[in-house]
C-alpha positions as a printed NumPy array, in Angstrom:
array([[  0.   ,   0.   ,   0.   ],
       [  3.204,   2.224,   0.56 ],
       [  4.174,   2.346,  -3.384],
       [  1.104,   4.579,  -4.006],
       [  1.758,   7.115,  -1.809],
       [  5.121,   7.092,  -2.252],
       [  4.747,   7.466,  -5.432],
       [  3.23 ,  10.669,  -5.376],
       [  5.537,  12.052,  -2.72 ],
       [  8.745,  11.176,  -4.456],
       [  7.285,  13.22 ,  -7.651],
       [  6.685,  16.007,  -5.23 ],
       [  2.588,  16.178,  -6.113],
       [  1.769,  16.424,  -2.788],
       [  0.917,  19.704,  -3.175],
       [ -2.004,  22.166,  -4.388],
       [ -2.349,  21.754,  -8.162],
       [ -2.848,  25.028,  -9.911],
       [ -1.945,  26.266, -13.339],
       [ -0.682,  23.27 , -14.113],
       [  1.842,  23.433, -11.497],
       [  2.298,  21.275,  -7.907],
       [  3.268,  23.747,  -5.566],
       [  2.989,  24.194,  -1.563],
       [  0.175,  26.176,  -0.188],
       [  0.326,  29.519,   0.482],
       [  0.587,  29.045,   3.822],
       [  3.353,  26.033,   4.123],
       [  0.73 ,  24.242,   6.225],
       [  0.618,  20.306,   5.1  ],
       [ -2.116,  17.705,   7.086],
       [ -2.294,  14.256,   7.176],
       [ -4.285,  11.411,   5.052],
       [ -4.777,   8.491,   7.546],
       [ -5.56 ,   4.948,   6.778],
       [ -8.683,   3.665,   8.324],
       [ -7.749,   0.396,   8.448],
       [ -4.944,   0.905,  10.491],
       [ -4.722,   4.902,  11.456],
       [ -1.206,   5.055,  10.269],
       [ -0.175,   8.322,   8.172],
       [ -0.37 ,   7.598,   4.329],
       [  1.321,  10.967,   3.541],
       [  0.68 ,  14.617,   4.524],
       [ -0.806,  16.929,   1.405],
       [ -0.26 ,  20.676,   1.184],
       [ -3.521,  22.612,   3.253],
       [ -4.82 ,  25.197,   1.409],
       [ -6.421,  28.61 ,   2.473],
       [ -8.449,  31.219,   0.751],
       [ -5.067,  33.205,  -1.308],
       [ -4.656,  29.292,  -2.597],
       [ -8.214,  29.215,  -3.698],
       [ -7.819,  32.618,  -5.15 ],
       [ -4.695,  31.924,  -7.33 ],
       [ -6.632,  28.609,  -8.156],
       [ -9.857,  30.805,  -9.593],
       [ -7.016,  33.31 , -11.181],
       [ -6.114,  30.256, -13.268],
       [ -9.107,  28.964, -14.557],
       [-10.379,  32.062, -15.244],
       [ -6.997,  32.634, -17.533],
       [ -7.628,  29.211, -18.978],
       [-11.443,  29.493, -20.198],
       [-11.471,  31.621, -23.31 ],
       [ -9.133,  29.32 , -24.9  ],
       [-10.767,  26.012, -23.552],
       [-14.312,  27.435, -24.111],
       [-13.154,  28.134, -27.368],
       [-11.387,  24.577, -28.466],
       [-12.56 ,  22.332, -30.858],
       [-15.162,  19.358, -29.236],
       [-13.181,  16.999, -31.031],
       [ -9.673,  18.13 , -28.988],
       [-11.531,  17.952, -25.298],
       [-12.863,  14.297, -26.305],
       [ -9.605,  13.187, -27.35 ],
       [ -8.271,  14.697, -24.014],
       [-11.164,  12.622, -22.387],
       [-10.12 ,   9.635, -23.952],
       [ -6.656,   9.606, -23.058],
       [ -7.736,  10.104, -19.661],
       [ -9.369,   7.118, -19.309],
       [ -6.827,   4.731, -21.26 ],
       [ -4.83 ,   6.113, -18.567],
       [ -6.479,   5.281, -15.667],
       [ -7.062,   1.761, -17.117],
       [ -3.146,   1.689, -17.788],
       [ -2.843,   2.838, -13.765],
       [ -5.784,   0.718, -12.252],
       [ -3.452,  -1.077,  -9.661],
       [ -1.939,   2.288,  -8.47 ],
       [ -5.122,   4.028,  -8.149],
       [ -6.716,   1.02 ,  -6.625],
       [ -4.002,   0.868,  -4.272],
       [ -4.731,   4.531,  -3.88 ],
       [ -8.178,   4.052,  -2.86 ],
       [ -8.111,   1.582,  -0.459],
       [ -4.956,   2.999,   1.144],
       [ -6.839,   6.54 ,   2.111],
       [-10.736,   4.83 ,   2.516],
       [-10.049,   1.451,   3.347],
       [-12.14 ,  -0.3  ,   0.848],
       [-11.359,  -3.889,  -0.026],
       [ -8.944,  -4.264,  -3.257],
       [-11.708,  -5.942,  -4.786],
       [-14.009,  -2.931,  -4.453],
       [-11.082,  -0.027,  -5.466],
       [-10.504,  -1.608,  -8.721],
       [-14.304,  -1.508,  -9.457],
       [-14.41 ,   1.928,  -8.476],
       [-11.204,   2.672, -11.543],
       [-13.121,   0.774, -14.36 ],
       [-16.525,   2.652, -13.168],
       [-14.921,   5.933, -12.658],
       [-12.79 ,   5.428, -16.01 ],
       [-16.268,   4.896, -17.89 ],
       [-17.046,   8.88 , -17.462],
       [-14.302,   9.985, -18.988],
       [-14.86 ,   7.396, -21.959],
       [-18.571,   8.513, -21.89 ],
       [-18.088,  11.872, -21.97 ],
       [-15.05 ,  11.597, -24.475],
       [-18.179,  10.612, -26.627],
       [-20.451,  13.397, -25.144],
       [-17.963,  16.041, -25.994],
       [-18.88 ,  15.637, -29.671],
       [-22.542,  15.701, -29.379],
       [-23.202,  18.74 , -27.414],
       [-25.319,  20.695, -30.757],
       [-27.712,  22.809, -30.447],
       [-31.059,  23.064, -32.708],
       [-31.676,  25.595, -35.343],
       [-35.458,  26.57 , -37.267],
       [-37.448,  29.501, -37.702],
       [-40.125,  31.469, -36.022],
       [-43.557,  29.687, -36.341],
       [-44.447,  32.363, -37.9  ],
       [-42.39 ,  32.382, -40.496],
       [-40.34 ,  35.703, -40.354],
       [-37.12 ,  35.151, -38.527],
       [-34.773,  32.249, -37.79 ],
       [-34.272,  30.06 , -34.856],
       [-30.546,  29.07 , -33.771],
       [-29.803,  27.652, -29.838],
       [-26.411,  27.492, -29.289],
       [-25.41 ,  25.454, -26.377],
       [-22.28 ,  26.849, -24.541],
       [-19.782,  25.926, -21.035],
       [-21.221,  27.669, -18.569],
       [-18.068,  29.166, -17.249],
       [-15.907,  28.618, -14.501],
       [-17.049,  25.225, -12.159],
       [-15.914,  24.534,  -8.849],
       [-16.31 ,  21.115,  -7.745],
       [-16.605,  19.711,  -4.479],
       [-16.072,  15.705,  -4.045],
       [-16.841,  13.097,  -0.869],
       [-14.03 ,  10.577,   0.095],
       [-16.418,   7.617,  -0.057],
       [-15.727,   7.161,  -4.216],
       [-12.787,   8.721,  -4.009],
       [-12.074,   8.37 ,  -7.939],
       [-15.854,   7.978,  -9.342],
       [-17.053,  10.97 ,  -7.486],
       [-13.872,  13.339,  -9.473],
       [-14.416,  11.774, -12.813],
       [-18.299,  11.946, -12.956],
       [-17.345,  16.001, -12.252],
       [-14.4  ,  16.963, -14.438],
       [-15.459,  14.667, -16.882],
       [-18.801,  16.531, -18.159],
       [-17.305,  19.591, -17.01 ],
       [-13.942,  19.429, -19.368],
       [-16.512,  17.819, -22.436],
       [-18.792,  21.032, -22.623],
       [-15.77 ,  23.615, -21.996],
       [-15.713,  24.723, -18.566],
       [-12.636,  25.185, -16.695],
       [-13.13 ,  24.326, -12.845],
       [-11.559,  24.361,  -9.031],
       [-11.672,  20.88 ,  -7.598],
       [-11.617,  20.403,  -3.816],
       [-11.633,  16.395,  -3.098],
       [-13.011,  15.476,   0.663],
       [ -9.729,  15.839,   3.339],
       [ -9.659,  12.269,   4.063],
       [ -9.416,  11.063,   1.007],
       [ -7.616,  13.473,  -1.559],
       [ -4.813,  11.371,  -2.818],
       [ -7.004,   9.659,  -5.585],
       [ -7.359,  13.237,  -7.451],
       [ -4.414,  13.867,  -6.908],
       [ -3.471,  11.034,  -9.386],
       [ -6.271,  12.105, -11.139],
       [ -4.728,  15.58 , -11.955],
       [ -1.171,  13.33 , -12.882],
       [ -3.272,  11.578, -15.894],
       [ -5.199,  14.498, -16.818],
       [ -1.896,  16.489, -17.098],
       [ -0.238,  13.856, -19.269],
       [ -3.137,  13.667, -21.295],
       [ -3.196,  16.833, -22.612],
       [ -5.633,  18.785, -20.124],
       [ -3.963,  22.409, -20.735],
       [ -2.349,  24.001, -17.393],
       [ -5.175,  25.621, -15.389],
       [ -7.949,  24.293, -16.822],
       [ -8.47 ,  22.173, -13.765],
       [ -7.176,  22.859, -10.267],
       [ -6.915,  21.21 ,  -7.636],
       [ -7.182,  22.398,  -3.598],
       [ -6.361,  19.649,  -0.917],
       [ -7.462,  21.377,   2.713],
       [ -8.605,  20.588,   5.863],
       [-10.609,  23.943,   6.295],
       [-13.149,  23.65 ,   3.631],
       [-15.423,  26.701,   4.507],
       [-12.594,  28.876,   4.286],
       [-11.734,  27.752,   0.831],
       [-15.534,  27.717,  -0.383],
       [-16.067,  31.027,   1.065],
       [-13.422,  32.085,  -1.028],
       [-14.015,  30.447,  -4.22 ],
       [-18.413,  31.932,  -3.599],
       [-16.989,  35.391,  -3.086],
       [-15.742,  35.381,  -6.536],
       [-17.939,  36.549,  -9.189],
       [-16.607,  34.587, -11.658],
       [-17.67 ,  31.272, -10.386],
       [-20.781,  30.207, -12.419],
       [-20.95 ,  26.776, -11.614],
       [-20.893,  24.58 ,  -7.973],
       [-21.265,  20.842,  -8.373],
       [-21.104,  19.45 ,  -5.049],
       [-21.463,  15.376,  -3.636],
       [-21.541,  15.291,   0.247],
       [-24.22 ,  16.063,   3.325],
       [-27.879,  17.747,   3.391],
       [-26.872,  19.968,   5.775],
       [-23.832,  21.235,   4.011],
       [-25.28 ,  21.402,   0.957],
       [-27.947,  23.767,   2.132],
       [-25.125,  25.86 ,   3.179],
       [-23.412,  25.534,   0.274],
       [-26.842,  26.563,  -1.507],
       [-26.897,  29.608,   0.417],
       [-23.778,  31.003,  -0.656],
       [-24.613,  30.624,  -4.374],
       [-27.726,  32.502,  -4.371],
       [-25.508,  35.272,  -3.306],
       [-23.72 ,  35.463,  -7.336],
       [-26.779,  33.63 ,  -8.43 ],
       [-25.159,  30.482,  -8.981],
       [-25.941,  27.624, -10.718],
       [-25.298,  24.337,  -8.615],
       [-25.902,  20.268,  -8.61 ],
       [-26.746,  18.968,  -5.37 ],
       [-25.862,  15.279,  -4.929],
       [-26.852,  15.265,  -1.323],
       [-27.995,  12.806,   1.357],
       [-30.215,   9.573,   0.897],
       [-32.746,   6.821,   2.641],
       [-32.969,   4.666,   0.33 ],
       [-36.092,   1.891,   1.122],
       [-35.331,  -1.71 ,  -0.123],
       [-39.016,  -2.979,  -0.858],
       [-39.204,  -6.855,  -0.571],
       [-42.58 ,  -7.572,  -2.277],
       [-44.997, -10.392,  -1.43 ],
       [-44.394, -13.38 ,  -4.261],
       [-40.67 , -12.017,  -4.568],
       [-37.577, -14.544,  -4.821],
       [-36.224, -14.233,  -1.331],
       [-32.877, -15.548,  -2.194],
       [-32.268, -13.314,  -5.369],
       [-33.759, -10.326,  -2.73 ],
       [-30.759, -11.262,  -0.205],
       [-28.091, -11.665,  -3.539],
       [-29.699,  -7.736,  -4.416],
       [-29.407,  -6.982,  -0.829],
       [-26.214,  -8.139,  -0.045],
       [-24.633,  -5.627,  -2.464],
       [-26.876,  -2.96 ,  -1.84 ],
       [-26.235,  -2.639,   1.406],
       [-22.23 ,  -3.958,   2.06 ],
       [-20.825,  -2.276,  -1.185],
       [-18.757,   0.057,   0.108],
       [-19.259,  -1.381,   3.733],
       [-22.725,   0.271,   3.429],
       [-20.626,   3.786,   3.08 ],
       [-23.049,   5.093,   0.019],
       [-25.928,   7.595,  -0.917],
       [-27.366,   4.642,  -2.829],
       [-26.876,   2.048,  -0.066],
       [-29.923,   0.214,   1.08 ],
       [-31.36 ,   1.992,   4.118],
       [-34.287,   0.437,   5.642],
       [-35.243,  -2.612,   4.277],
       [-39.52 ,  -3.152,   4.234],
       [-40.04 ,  -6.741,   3.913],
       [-43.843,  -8.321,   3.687],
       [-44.492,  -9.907,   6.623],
       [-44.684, -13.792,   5.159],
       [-40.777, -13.268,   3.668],
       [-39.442, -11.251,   6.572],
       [-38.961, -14.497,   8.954],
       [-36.76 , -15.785,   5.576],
       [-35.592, -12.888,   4.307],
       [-33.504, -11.878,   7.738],
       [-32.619, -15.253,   8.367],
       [-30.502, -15.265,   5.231],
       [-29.539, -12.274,   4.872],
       [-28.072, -12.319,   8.733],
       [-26.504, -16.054,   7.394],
       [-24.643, -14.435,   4.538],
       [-23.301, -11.232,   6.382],
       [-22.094, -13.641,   9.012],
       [-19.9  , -15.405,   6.09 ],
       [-18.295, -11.8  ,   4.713],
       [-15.079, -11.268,   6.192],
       [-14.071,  -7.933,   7.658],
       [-10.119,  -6.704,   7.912],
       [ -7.943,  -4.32 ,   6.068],
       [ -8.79 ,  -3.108,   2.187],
       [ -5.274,  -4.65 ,   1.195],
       [ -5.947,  -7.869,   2.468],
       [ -7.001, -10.204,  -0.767],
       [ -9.293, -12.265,   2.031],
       [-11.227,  -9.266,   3.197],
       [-14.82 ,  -8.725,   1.884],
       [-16.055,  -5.397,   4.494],
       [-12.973,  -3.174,   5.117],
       [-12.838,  -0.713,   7.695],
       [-15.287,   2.252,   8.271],
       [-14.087,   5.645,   7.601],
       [-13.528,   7.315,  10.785],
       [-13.78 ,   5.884,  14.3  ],
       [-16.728,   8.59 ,  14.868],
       [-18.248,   6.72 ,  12.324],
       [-18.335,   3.554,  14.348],
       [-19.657,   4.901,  17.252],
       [-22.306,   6.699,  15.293],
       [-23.64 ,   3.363,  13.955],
       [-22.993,   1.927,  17.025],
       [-25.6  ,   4.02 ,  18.5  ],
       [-27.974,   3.359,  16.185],
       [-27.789,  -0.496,  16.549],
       [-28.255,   0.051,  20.62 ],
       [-30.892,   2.671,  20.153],
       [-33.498,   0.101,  17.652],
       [-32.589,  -2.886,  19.845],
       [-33.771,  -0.434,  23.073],
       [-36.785,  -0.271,  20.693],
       [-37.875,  -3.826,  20.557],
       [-35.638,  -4.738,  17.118],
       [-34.015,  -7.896,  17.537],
       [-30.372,  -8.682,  16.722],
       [-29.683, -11.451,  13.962],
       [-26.111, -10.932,  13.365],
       [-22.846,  -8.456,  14.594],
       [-23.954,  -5.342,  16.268],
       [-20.806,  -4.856,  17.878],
       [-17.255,  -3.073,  17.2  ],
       [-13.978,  -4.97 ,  16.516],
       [-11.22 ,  -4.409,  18.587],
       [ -7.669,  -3.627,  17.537],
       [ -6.608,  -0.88 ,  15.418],
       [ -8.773,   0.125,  12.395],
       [-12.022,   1.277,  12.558],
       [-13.929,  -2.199,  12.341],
       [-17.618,  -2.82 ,  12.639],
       [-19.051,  -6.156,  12.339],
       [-21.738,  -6.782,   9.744],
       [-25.204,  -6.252,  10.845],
       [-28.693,  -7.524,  10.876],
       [-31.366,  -5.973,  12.508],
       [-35.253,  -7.533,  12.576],
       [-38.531,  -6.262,  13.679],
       [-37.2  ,  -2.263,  13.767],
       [-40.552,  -0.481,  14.906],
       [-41.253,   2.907,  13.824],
       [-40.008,   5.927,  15.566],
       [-36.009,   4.186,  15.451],
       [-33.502,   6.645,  14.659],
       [-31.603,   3.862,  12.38 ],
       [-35.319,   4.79 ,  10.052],
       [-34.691,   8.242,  10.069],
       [-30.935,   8.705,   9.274],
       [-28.992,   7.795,   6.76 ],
       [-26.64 ,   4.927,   8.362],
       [-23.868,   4.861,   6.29 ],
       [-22.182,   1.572,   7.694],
       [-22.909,  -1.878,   7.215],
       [-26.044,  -2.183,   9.139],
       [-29.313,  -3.979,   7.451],
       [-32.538,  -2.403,   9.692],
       [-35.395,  -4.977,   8.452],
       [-38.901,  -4.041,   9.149],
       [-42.27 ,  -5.436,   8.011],
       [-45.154,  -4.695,   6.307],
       [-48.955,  -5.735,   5.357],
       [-49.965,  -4.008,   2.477],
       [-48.032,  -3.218,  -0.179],
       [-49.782,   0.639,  -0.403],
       [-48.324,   0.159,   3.448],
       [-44.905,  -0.268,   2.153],
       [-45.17 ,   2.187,  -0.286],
       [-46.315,   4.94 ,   2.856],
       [-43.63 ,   3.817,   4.781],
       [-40.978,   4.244,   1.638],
       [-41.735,   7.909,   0.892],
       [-42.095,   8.425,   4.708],
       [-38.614,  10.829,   4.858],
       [-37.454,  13.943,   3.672],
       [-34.752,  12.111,   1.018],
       [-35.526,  10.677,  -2.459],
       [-31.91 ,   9.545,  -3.653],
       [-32.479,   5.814,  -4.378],
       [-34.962,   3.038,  -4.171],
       [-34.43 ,  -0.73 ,  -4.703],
       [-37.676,  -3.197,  -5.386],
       [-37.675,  -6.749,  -5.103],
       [-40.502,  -8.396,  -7.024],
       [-42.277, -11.205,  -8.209],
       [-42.574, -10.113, -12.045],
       [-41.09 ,  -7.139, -14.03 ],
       [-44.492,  -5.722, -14.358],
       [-44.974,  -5.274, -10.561],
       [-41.824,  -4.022,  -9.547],
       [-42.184,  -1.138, -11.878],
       [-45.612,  -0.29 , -10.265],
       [-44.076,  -0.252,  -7.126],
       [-40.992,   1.579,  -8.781],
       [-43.333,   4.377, -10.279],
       [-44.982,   5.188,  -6.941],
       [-41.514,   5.898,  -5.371],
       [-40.744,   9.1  ,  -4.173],
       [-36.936,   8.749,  -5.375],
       [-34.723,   9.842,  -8.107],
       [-33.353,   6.354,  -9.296],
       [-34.962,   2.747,  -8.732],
       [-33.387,  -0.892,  -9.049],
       [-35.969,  -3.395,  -9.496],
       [-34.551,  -6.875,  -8.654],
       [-31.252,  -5.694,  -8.801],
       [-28.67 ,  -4.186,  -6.158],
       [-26.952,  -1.674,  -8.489],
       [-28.486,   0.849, -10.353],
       [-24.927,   3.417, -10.876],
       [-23.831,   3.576, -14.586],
       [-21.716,   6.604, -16.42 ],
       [-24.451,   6.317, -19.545],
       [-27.65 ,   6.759, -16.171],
       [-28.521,  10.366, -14.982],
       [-27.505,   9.941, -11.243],
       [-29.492,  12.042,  -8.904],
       [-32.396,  12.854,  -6.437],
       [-35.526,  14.159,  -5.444],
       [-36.609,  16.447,  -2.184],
       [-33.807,  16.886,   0.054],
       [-31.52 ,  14.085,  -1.551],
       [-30.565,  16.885,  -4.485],
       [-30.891,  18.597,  -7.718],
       [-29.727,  17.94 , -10.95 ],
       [-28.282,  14.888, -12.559],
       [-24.717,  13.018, -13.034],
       [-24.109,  10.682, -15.578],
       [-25.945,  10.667, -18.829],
       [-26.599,  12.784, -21.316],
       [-28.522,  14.821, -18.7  ],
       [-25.089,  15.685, -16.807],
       [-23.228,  17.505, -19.571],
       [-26.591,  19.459, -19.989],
       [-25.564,  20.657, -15.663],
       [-22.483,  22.126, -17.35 ],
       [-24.136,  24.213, -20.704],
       [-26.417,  27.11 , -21.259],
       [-28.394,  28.047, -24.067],
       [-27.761,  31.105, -26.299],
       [-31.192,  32.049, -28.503],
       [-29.993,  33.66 , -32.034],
       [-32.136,  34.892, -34.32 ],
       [-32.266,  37.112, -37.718],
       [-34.509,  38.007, -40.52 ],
       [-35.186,  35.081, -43.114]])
């Protein structure tokens, strides 16, 4: 796990990465990246302040004409060289990954062939971004949209996908013409910091992105929102900060993408297969050891599967095996933080206190590394706090239901709309169940539902706007009307 971090120490890109050069921050200040599996230092980064994320607007503000103005046929080629790239370097960003979040090997080089596809998708984007042209209806003038970058982007990332979360960013925002700030999560900024290496040797000119690693976030975003240059926020993280984050861009009138919080309700339908509902489940909820907007939140099971349903599913989460990222044996690496166990931890305690029973784990493993055994809760009554909050961790909260309009209640019953997940006995009902779901994205018999080509996104609190698609490169143009006598 050393060689990737050492790798970007002994090139000296440790640093902040702005127009196109590593340097230190303003302030000489450096923090560490820890690794959760063990709480050793990985490597200290430079800490930036508010003159870094001023020189860092400086240069992508120099860098847009020209980049607004290239050809869509030079950014896709940059695109694509990107992601041969971080195919060529899968094992050192993988290694990347799990050394800075801890999850399994397994898992990290997942996350570089799914984060790779944006920049391939988008590489094809790039050359599709037209506009429309016609006339008035009535007759007398012509019609022309032009679609154009909407300026300068600054782009705020989460350390759960440390890779994923940068590409499905830059990559839309570098195919329509935008140059942008980037400012990856503090615990895990190593990942884009390889990311800026690739884009670099792939042609990305110098300042058209750049890249802020701090451990003072508001004091770098207050910066970068006081500049009235920004035109763009895309940010991936909490509710609460992106409300905050919100806030500040009404101030310049901002545009933004939320990719905020989620609940997500795993609906176990009456007549469903309950072991391809536990082989959906199981990745659901432990990808990522549960450490995902999309993960599987509260899991409504009708009441003549539930007896099955958490019977198996507690049997297989027994079976996964939980130890370091770099371990080829290990299946559920370590949690993030150790706040983050003892969060979950009192969740389990507070739904058991409410009458859930325990099937499997509950409880936190000793040692070093932040370790939480794989958990099964059953019977989780109504008022829990494990219902109301998104868990983040590998906990499964089961709870039935009698009615499928019951389930569907119960679903919607919260203030996020991320992600959904269906288990049914036929296509045809899953999608009725699926189309009653208060959510921006549904699986129906199926534990994944990410994919570079899908518009990734939410509803009420969880969010607005979309990532992934054709819908995201639309977040990052605006139109321009035309028109002239015929």
């Amino acid at each position: 796990m050393a060689n990737a971090s050492t790798a970007l120490i002994d090139a000296g890109r440790t640093g902040v990465h702005i127009g196109g050069r590593w340097e230190d921050a303003r302030s000489g200040g450096r923090f560490a990246v820890h690794d959760p599996a063990t709480g050793d230092v990985v490597a200290e980064v430079a800490d930036a302040g508010a003159a870094d994320a001023q020189r860092a607007l400086d240069a992508a503000a120099a860098a847009a004409p020209a980049w607004a103005a290239s050809a869509a046929r030079e950014r896709s080629d940059v695109l694509r060289r990107a992601f041969d790239a971080v195919r060529d370097r899968r094992d050192e960003f993988a290694a990347t990954i799990t050394s800075e979040m801890g999850k399994p090997l397994h898992e990290a080089r997942s996350e570089v062939e799914y984060g790779a596809e944006f920049l391939r998708w988008y590489s094809e984007e790039a050359v599709r971004s037209n506009g429309r042209t016609g006339a008035w209806p009535e007759g007398r003038q012509s019609l022309e949209v032009r679609r154009r970058p909407v300026g300068l982007c600054y782009l705020v990332t989460p350390w759960n996908f440390p890779l994923a979360m940068v590409t499905r960013k830059i990559a839309p925002a570098l195919a329509a013409g935008c140059t942008a700030v980037l400012k990856p999560a503090e615990l895990t900024p190593l990942t884009a910091m390889l990311m800026l290496d690739v884009l670099a040797d792939a042609g990305c000119p110098p300042g058209v992105v750049n890249l802020l690693t701090t451990s003072d976030p508001g004091a770098v975003s207050e910066a970068v929102f006081a500049d009235s240059r920004l035109r763009k926020v895309s940010f991936t993280g909490s509710t609460a900060v992106g409300r905050t984050l919100l806030r500040r861009a009404a101030g310049q009138v901002v545009r933004t993408s939320m990719e905020l919080g989620g609940n997500a309700p795993f609906v176990v339908l009456p007549g469903a297969d309950v072991t391809a509902a536990v082989d959906a489940a199981m990745t659901a909820k432990y990808r990522n050891m549960g450490q995902a907007c999309t993960a599987a939140n509260r899991f409504l099971v009708h009441e003549s599967l539930i007896a099955e349903f958490g019977e198996e599913l507690a049997r297989r989460s027994r079976q996964l095996v939980v130890g370091p990222g770099a371990d080829p044996a290990t299946t559920i690496g370590p949690l993030i933080t150790s706040t983050a166990v003892e969060r979950s931890l009192r969740l389990i305690d507070d739904a058991v206190a409410r009458g859930a029973s325990l099937l499997a784990g509950g409880r936190r493993i000793d040692g070093k590394g932040n370790y939480l055994e794989p958990t099964v809760l059953s019977g989780v009554t109504p008022g829990s706090e494990i219902l109301a909050e998104e868990i983040f961790a590998p906990v499964a909260p089961i709870s039935g239901f009698a009615s499928v309009d019951d389930a569907v209640r119960r679903a919607n019953d919260t203030e996020y709309g991320l992600a959904g997940y269906v288990c049914a006995p036929t296509k045809e009902a899953g999608e009725a169940v699926a189309a009653r779901l208060e959510v921006g994205m549904v699986g129906i018999n199926s534990g994944v539902i990410s994919n570079a080509a899908a518009p990734f996104g939410g509803v009420k609190s969880s969010g607005m706007g979309r990532e992934g698609g054709s819908e995201g490169l639309d977040e990052y143009l605006t139109a321009q009307y035309v028109s002239c006598p015929l």
